[in-house]
N, C-alpha and C positions, 0 to 999 in steps of 0.2 A: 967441345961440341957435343950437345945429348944426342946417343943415339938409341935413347931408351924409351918404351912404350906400354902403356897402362892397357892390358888386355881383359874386359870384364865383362859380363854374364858370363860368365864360363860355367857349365856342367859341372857340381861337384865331383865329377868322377873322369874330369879332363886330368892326365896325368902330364909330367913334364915331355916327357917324349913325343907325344902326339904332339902339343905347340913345339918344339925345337923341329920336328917333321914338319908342321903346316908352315912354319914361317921359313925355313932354310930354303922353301921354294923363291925366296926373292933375294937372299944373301944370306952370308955367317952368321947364324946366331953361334954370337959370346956370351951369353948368358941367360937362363930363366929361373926365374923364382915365383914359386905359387907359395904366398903367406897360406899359414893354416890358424888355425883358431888355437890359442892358447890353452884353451880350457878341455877341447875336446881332439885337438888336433887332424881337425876334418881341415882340408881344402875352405879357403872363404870366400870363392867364386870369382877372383881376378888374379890375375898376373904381372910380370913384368919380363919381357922380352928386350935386352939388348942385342944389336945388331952391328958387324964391322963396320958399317957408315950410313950417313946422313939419305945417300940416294937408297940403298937397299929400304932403310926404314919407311923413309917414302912413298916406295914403290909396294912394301907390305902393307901401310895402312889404308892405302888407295883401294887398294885390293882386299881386303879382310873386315874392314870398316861394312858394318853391317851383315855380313854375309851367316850364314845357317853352319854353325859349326856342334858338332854332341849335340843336336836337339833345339841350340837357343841360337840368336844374331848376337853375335859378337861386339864387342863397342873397344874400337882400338885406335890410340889415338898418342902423340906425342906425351910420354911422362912429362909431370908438372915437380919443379921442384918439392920438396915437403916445404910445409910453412911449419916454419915455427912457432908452435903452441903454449911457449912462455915455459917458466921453470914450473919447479911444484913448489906446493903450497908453502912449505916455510916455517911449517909447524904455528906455535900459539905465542911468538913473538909480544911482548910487553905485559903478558901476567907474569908476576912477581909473586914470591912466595907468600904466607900469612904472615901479621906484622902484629 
């Protein structure tokens, strides 16, 4: 059962404690992860809030969905599994050496 939630416009300068603060008003969070930028490691402006279960997550996005949170409306909504984006490329398969 997901009980995990995509939380985006986020404030670059939303830190994890503020969402495990704003969402613990509806139940457990078990876990938050704010990806950051690889290259610069800023914040990339969403989340990912788990919750102990199915009603608390419900009853956060009911509530949080849209709302004015650091400045922007929030867009919070049931995590979508990842899709699978195929392997990588596989290099240069069937050039053969000079003959």
């Amino acid at each position: 059962m997901n009980m995990k939630m995509y939380v985006g416009n986020l404030s670059f300068q939303t830190t994890k404690q503020e969402l495990e603060d704003l969402f613990s008003q509806y139940g457990t969070v078990t876990d938050a992860h704010l990806p950051e930028d690889r290259e610069t490691g800023r914040p990339r402006g969403f989340a990912f809030i788990t919750m102990d279960s199915k009603s608390a997550m419900e009853d956060a996005i009911k509530a949080l969905d849209g709302t004015e949170f650091g400045g922007r409306n929030l867009k919070v909504n049931e995590a979508k599994p990842r899709e699978d984006r195929g392997g990588g490329g596989g290099g240069r398969g069937g050039y053969g050496g000079r003959r």
